[in-house]
C-alpha positions in Angstrom: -11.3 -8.4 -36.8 -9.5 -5.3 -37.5 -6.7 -5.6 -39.8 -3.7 -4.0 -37.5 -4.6 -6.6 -34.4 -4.7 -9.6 -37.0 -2.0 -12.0 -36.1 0.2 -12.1 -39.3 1.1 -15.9 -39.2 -0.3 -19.6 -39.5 -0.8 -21.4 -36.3 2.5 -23.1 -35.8 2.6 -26.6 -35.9 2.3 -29.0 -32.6 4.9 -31.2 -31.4 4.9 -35.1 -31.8 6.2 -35.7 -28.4 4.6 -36.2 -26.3 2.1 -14.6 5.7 0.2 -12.4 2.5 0.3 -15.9 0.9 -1.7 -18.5 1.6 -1.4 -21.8 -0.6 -3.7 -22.4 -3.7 -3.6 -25.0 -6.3 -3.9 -23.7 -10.0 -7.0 -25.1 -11.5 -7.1 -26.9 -14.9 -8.0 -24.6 -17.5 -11.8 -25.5 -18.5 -12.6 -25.4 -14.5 -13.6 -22.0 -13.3 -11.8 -20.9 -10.0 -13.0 -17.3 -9.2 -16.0 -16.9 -7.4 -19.2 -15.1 -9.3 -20.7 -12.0 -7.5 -23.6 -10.5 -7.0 -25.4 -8.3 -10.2 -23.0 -5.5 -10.3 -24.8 -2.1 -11.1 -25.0 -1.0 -14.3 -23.2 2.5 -12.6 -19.9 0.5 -12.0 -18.9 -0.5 -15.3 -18.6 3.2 -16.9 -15.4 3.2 -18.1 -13.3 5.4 -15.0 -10.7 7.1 -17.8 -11.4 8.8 -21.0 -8.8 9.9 -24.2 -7.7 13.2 -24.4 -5.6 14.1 -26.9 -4.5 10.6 -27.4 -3.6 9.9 -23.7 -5.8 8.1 -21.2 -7.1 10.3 -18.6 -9.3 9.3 -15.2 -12.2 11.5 -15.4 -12.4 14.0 -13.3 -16.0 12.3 -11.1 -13.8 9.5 -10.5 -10.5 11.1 -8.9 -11.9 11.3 -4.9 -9.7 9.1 -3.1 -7.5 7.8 -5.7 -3.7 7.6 -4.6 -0.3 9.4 -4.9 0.5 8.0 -7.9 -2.6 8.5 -9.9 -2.2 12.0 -8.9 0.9 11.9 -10.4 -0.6 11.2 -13.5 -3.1 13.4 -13.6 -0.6 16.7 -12.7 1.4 15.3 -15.6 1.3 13.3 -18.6 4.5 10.7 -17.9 4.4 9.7 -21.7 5.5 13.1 -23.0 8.8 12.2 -21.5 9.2 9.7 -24.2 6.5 10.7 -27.0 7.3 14.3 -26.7 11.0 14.4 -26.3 10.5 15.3 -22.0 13.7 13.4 -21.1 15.8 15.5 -23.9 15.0 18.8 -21.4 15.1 16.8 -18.3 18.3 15.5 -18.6 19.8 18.7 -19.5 18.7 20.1 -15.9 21.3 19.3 -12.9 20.0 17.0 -10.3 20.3 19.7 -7.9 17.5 22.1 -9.6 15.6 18.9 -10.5 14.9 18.1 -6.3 13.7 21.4 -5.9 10.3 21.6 -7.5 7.5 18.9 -6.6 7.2 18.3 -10.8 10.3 17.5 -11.5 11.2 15.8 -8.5 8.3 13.4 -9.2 9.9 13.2 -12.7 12.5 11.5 -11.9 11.4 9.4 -9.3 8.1 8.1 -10.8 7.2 9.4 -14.0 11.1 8.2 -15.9 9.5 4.5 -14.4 7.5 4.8 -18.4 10.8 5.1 -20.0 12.6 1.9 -17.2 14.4 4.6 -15.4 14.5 3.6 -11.3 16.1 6.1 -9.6 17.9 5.0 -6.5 17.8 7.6 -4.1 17.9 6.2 -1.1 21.2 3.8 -1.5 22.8 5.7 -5.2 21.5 8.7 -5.4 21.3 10.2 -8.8 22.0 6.8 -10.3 19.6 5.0 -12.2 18.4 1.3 -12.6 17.2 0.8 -16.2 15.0 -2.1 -17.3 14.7 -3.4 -20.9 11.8 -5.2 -22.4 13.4 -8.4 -24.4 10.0 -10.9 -24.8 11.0 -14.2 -24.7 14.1 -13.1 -22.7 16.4 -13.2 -26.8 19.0 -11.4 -27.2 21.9 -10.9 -29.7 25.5 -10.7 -29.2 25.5 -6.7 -30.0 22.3 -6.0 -27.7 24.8 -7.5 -25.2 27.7 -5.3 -26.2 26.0 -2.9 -26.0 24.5 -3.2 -22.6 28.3 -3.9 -21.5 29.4 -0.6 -22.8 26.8 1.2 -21.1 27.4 0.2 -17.7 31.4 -0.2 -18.6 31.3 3.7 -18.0 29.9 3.5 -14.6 32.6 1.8 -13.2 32.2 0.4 -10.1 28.4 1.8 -9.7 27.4 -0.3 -13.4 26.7 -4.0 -13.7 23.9 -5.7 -15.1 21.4 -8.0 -13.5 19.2 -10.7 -15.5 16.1 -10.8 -13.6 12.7 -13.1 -12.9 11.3 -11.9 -16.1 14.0 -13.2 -18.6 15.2 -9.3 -18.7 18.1 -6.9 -19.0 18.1 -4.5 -15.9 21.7 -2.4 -16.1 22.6 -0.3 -13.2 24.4 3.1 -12.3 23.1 4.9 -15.2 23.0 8.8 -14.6 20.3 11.5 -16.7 22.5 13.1 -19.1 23.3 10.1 -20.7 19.7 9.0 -20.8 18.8 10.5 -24.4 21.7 8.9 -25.8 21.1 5.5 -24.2 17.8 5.6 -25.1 19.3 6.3 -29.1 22.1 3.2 -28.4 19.3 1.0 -27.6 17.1 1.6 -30.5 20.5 1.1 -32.6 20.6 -2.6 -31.9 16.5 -3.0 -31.5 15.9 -2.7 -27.5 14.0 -0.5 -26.0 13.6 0.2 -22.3 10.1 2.0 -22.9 7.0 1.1 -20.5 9.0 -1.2 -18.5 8.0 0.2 -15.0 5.0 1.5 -12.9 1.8 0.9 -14.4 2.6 -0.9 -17.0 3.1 -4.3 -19.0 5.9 -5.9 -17.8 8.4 -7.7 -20.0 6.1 -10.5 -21.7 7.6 -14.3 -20.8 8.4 -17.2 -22.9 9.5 -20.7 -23.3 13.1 -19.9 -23.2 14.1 -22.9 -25.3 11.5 -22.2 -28.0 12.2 -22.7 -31.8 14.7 -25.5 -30.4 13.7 -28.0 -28.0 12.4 -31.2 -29.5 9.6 -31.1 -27.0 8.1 -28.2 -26.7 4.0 -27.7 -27.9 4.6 -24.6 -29.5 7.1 -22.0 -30.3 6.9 -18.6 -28.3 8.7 -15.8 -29.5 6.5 -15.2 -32.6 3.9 -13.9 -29.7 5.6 -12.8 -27.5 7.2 -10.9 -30.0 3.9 -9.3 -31.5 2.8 -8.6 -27.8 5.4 -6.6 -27.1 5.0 -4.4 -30.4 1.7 -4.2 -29.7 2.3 -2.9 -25.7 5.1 -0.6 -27.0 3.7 0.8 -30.1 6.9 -0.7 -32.0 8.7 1.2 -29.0 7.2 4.6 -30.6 4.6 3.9 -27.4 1.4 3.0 -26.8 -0.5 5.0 -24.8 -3.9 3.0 -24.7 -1.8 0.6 -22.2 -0.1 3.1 -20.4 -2.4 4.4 -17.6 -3.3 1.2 -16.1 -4.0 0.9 -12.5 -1.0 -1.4 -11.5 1.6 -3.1 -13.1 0.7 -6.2 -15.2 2.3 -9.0 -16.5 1.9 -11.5 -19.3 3.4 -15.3 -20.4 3.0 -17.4 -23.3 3.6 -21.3 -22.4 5.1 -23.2 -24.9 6.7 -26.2 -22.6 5.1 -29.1 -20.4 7.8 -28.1 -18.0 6.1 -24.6 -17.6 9.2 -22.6 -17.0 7.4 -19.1 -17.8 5.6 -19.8 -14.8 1.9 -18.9 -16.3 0.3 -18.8 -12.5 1.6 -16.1 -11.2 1.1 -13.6 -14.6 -2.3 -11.5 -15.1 -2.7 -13.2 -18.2 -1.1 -17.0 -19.5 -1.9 -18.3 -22.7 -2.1 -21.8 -22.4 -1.7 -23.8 -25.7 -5.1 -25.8 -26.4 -6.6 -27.4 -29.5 -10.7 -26.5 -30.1 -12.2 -28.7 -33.0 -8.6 -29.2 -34.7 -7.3 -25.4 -34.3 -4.8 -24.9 -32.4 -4.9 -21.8 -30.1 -4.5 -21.2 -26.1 -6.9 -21.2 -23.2 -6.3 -18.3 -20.8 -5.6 -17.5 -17.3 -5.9 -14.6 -15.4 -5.3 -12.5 -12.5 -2.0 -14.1 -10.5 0.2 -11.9 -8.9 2.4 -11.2 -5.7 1.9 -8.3 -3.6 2.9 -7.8 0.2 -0.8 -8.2 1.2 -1.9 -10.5 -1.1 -0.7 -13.4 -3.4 -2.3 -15.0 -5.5 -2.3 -17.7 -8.5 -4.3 -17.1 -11.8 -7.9 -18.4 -12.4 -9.5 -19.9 -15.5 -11.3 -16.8 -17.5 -13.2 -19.8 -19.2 -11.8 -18.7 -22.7 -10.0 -20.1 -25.9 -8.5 -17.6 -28.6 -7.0 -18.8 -31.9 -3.7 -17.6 -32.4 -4.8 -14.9 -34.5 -6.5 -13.3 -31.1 -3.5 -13.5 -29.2 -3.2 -9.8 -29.7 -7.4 -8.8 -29.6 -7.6 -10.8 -26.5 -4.8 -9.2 -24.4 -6.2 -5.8 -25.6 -9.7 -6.6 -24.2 -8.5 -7.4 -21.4 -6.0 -4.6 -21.2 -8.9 -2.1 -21.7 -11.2 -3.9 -19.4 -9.1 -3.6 -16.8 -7.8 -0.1 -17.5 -11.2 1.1 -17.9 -12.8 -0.4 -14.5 -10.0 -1.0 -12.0 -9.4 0.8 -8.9 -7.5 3.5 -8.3 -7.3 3.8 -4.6 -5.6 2.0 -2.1 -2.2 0.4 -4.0 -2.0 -2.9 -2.3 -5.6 -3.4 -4.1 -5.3 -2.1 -7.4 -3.9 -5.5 -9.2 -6.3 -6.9 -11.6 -7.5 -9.5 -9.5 -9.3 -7.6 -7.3 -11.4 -6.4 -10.1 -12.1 -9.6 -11.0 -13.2 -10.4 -7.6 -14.9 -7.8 -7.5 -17.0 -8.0 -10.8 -17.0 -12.3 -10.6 -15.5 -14.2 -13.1 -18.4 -14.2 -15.6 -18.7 -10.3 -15.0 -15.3 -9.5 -15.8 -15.6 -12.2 -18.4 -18.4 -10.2 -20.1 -16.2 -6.9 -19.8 -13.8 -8.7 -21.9 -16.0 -9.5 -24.7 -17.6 -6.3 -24.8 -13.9 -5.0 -25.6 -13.1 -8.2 -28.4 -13.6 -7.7 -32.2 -17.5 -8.4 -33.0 -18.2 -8.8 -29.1 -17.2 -12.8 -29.6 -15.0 -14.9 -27.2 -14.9 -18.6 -27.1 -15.4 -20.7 -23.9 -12.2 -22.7 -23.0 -11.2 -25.7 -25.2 -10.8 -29.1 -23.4 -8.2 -30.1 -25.2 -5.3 -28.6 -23.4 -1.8 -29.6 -24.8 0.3 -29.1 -21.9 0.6 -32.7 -20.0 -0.3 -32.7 -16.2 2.3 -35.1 -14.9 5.6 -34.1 -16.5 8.7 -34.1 -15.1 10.2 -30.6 -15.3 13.4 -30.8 -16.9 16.8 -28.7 -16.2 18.1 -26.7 -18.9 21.7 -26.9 -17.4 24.6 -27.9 -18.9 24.9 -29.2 -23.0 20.9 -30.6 -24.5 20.5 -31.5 -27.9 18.1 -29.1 -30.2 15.3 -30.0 -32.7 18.0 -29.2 -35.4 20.0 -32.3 -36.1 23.6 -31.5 -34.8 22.7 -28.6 -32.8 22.8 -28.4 -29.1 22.2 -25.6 -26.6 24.1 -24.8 -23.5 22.6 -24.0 -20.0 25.1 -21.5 -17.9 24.7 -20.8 -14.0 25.0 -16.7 -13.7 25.2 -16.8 -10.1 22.5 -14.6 -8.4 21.5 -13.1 -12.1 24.5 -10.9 -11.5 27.1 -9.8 -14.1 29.6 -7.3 -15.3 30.9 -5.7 -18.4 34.0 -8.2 -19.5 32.0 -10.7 -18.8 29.0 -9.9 -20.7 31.7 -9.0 -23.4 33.0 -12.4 -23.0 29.3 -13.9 -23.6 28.8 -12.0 -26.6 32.1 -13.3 -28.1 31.2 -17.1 -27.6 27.3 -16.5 -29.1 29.4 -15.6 -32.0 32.1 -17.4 -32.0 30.5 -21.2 -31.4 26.9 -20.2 -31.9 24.9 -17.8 -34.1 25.3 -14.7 -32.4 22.5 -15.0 -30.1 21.5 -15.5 -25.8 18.7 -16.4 -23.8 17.2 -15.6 -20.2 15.3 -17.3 -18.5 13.1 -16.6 -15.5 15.7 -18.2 -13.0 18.2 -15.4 -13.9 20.8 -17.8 -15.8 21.4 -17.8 -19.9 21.4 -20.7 -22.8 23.5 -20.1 -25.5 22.1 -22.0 -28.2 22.6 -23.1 -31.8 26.1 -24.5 -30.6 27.5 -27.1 -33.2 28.1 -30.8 -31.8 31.6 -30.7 -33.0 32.5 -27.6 -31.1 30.7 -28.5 -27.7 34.2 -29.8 -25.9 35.8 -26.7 -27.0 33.1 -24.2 -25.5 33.0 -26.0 -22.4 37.0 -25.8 -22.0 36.8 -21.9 -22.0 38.0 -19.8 -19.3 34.4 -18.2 -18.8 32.6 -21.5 -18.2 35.1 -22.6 -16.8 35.8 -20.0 -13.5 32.7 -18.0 -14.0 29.4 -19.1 -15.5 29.4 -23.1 -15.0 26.9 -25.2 -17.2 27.6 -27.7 -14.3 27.0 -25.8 -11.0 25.8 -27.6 -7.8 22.3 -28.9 -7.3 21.9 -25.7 -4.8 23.2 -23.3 -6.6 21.2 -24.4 -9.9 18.0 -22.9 -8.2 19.2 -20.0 -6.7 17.6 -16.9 -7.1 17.6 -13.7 -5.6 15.9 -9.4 -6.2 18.2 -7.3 -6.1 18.6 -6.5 -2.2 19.5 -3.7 -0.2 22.6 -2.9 -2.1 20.8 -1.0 -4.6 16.9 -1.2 -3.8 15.6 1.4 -1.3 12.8 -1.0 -0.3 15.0 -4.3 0.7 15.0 -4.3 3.8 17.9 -6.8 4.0 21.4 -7.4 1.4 19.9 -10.4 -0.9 22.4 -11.3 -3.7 25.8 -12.1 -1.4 23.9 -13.7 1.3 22.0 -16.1 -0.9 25.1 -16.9 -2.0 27.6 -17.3 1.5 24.3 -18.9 2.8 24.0 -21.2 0.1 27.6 -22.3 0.3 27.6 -22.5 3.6 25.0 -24.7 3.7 26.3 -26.9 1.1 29.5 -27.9 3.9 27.0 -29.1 5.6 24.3 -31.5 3.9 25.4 -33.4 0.8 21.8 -32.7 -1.4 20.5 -35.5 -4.6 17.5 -34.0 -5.9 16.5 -29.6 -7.1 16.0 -27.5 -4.3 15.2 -24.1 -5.3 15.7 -21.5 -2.8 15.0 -18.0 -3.6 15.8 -14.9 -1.9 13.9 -11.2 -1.9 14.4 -8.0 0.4 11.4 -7.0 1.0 7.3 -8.2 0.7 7.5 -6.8 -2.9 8.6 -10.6 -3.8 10.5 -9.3 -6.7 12.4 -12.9 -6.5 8.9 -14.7 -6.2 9.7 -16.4 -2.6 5.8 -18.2 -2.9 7.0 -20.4 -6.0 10.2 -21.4 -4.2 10.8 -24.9 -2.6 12.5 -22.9 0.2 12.2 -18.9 0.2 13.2 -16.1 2.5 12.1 -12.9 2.6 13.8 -10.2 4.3 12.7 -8.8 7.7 13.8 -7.0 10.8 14.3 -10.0 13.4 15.5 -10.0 16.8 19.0 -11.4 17.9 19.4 -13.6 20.8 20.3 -10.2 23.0 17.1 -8.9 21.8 18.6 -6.2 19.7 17.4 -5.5 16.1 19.3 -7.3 13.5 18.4 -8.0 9.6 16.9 -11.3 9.4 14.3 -13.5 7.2 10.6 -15.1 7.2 11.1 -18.3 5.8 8.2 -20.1 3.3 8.0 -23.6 2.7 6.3 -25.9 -0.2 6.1 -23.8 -3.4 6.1 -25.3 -5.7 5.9 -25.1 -10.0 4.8 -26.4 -12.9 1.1 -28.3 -13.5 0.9 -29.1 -9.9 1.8 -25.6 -8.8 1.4 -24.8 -5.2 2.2 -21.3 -3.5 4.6 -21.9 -0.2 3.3 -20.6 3.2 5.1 -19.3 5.9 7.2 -21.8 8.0 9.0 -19.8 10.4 8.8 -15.8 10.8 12.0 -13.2 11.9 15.0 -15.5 11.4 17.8 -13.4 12.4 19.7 -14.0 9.1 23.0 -15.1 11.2 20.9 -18.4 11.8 19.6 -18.8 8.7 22.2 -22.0 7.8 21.5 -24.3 10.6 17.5 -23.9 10.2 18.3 -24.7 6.4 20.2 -27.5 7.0 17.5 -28.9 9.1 15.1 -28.3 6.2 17.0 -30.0 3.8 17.7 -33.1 5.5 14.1 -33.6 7.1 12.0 -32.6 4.0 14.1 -32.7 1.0 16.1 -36.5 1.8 19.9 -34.7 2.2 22.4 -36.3 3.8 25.2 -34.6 6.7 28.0 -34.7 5.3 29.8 -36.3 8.1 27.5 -39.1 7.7 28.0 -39.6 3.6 32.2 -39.9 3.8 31.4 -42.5 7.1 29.4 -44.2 4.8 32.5 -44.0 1.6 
């Protein structure tokens, strides 16, 4: 193995205790799910891109109908932005000049993606969205400050957003204050680097690892060394850089699977092979408009020293031989159903140290019928008179003060430090059992970010809508929210009920996984006139019995969103009217 993929730790030690979208159940790990084609020729795995002065290039025999943003690409080198100090002379260039030649124009609307700059031209023009990587969704009390101050500046235009991803996206962000963002940032240890376009996304995590008393394994020591390995040490990586799509990764370390392994390209699923411990994998899942899908067995166990060979194989692989045409078909499933399971599977270990990759272990740690547990509210940790506390960030949404106000109670009654988590809320753990009552009397939890918020409002998610996103179609974030409560005058609900809300078929907010989800459309009102409305999904569902929802009804005008949910919640998910429960008192 070569000595800077080696994985510089012991495997950690087990726990004691025990309409795109059609619906698919995830597989158990040692069963393979992907179909196995036909001998592919010999022509079709040459590698498509090539290094050139150390970035990855497509050759030039493989560039007929490849799309805009390959193109892109090719004219110019988005990495130089970062690796050769681009963004110093871009952001000293008005925004005026910048629109009026094709290069930089595409600059700042694609190629600053590589550094996590979305611009917003279509609803804040000349404002940016920027998107941190934070594996394992930690963060510290200065990251946080710091991220406050940022957007503190923007005024009404700045305010942060935790998103799917257990990740830091901050808005209103304008170029000339890029460079010395980007020098705050590496200040306090973030980095925003290859957080967009065709990338690897933010890698995901238990979000109670190092302290829950039942989790298999902790993640952030991998996810950790996955994301230094994607970003170079944020110096950059450019051997991951010119993939075909976006890409994202998980490491489980819960029977509750809250990092959602089914829907990532590639899950590392803790199993034990002949006493080691290591993880099977899973591949491919992802969301797109035209297709969803969940992840497939690749019929493979790594120790945990390949954590980082593995996900470099299959990086390459996948880099090397995926499409470059048509978007909607350039995720890395369709190579793998193109090439078959075993095909791609022999890519892989073409691309691993000494050409060696284990078949899946049959010992896999995580139990199938688990209960998944709610992080809400005061738990105790693994360390004797510790306990961490679960708090509701309605919608993912905050602003300075109050991310101010977060950082000064992770110092004050913890040890300086925050978690994410995939459904857009935080923990704040580490929290001393003597100093619990006064934490939970403070003004924050108690007017802003509840650790007790209704059972609705506990699963609610939502993207980030038309407010700021030129592709929703529809306003997300407030809606979910009127909706919600709304609703919640209506039907008194007992058990989780996770609705989740997204703009647009992107599925940013990951509708398929939801119990209830609505994805924005144009609908029809009663007059017939257009009016923003929804397609609702039913039946997602997550965990080991995963289950992606399908459509129930199509072109909701969003105005009767409330009743059709009510309806929902009291035939399929046992709630009760309300009239009828204070008859009943």
């Amino acid at each position: 193995m070569s000595p800077s993929l080696s994985v510089p730790f012991l495997s950690p030690p087990l726990s004691s205790a025990a309409p795109c979208c059609r619906a698919t159940r995830l597989a158990a790990a040692t069963t393979p799910v992907a179909p196995v084609s036909a001998e592919v020729e010999a022509a079709r795995l040459e590698p498509r891109v090539e290094e050139r002065d150390r970035y990855w290039v497509l050759k030039e025999k493989f560039r007929g109908g490849i799309n805009v943003q390959e193109k892109m690409k090719i004219e110019r080198e988005p990495m130089k932005l970062f690796m050769e100090g681009g963004i110093e002379e871009l952001a000293k260039i008005s925004f005026e000049e910048l629109d009026k030649a094709k290069d930089t124009k595409d600059d700042i609307d694609v190629r600053l993606k590589w550094l996590g700059l979305f611009h917003r031209r279509k609803h804040h023009y000349g404002r940016f969205m920027m998107r941190l990587k934070l594996p394992n969704g930690v963060t510290t009390s200065a990251q946080t400050r710091y991220l406050a101050s940022v957007i503190r500046k923007y005024g009404k235009d700045g305010c942060a957003d935790v998103t799917t991803r257990q990740n830091w996206q901050i808005r209103g962000v304008v170029l000339p204050d890029v460079p010395e963002i980007l020098k705050g940032l590496a200040e306090v240890g973030l980095t925003s680097l290859q957080s967009g376009m065709d990338n690897v996304r933010n890698p995901v995590g238990n979000p109670l690892a190092g302290i829950d008393p039942l989790e298999i394994v902790d993640t952030r020591p991998y996810t950790n060394l996955l994301s230094q390995y994607i970003t170079g040490n944020s110096l950059g990586n450019p051997n991951v850089t010119n993939l075909p799509r976006k890409w994202n990764v998980a490491v489980v370390g819960t029977h509750d699977l809250f990092e959602h392994p089914h829907i990532n390209d590639l899950a590392y699923m803790p199993a034990t092979k002949d006493g080691r411990f290591g993880f099977n994998l899973l591949v491919g899942g992802f969301f797109s408009p035209k297709r969803c899908t969940e992840a497939v067995t690749l019929d493979a166990w790594v120790s945990a020293d390949d954590v980082i060979p593995v996900c470099k194989a299959i990086l390459e692989a996948y880099r090397d031989l995926g499409f470059r045409g048509n978007r909607q078909k350039t995720r890395m499933m369709w190579l793998i159903d193109e090439l078959g399971i075993e095909g791609f599977r022999s890519e892989v270990v073409k691309r691993m140290p000494f050409e060696d990759l284990e078949r899946a272990a049959s010992e896999d740690l995580v139990k199938k019928q688990w209960e998944r547990r709610d992080y809400m509210g005061v738990h105790p940790q693994k360390q004797e008179g510790l306990s961490y506390v679960g708090l509701h960030i309605p919608v993912g949404r905050l602003q300075a003060d109050d991310m101010d106000e977060l950082a000064r109670l992770a110092d004050e009654y913890g040890t300086g430090e925050l978690r994410l988590t995939v459904e857009q809320n935080i923990i704040l753990p580490n929290v001393e059992n003597s100093r619990i009552e006064a934490l939970l009397k403070e003004p924050l939890l108690q007017n802003t970010y509840s650790p007790t918020p209704s059972i609705l409002m506990r699963g609610l998610v939502a993207c980030t809508g038309n407010q700021f996103c030129g592709q929703a179609i529809i306003e997300t974030k407030a809606r979910a929210m009127k909706v919600t409560e709304e609703v919640e005058r209506h039907v008194a609900v007992t058990r989780p009920v996770r609705m989740h809300w997204t703009g647009c078929p992107n599925t940013c907010a990951q509708v398929q996984v939801a119990d209830i989800g609505f994805m924005g459309c144009m609908a029809r009102d009663e007059n017939g006139k257009p009016c923003e409305g929804a397609d609702v999904f039913l039946g997602g569902r997550i965990g080991s019995d995963s289950h992606l929802g399908d459509v129930y009804k199509k072109s909701v005008p969003c105005k009767d969103l409330v009743p059709l949910v009510v309806d929902l919640l009291i035939s399929q998910f046992g709630a009760v009217p309300r009239e009828r429960e204070e008859g009943e008192d």
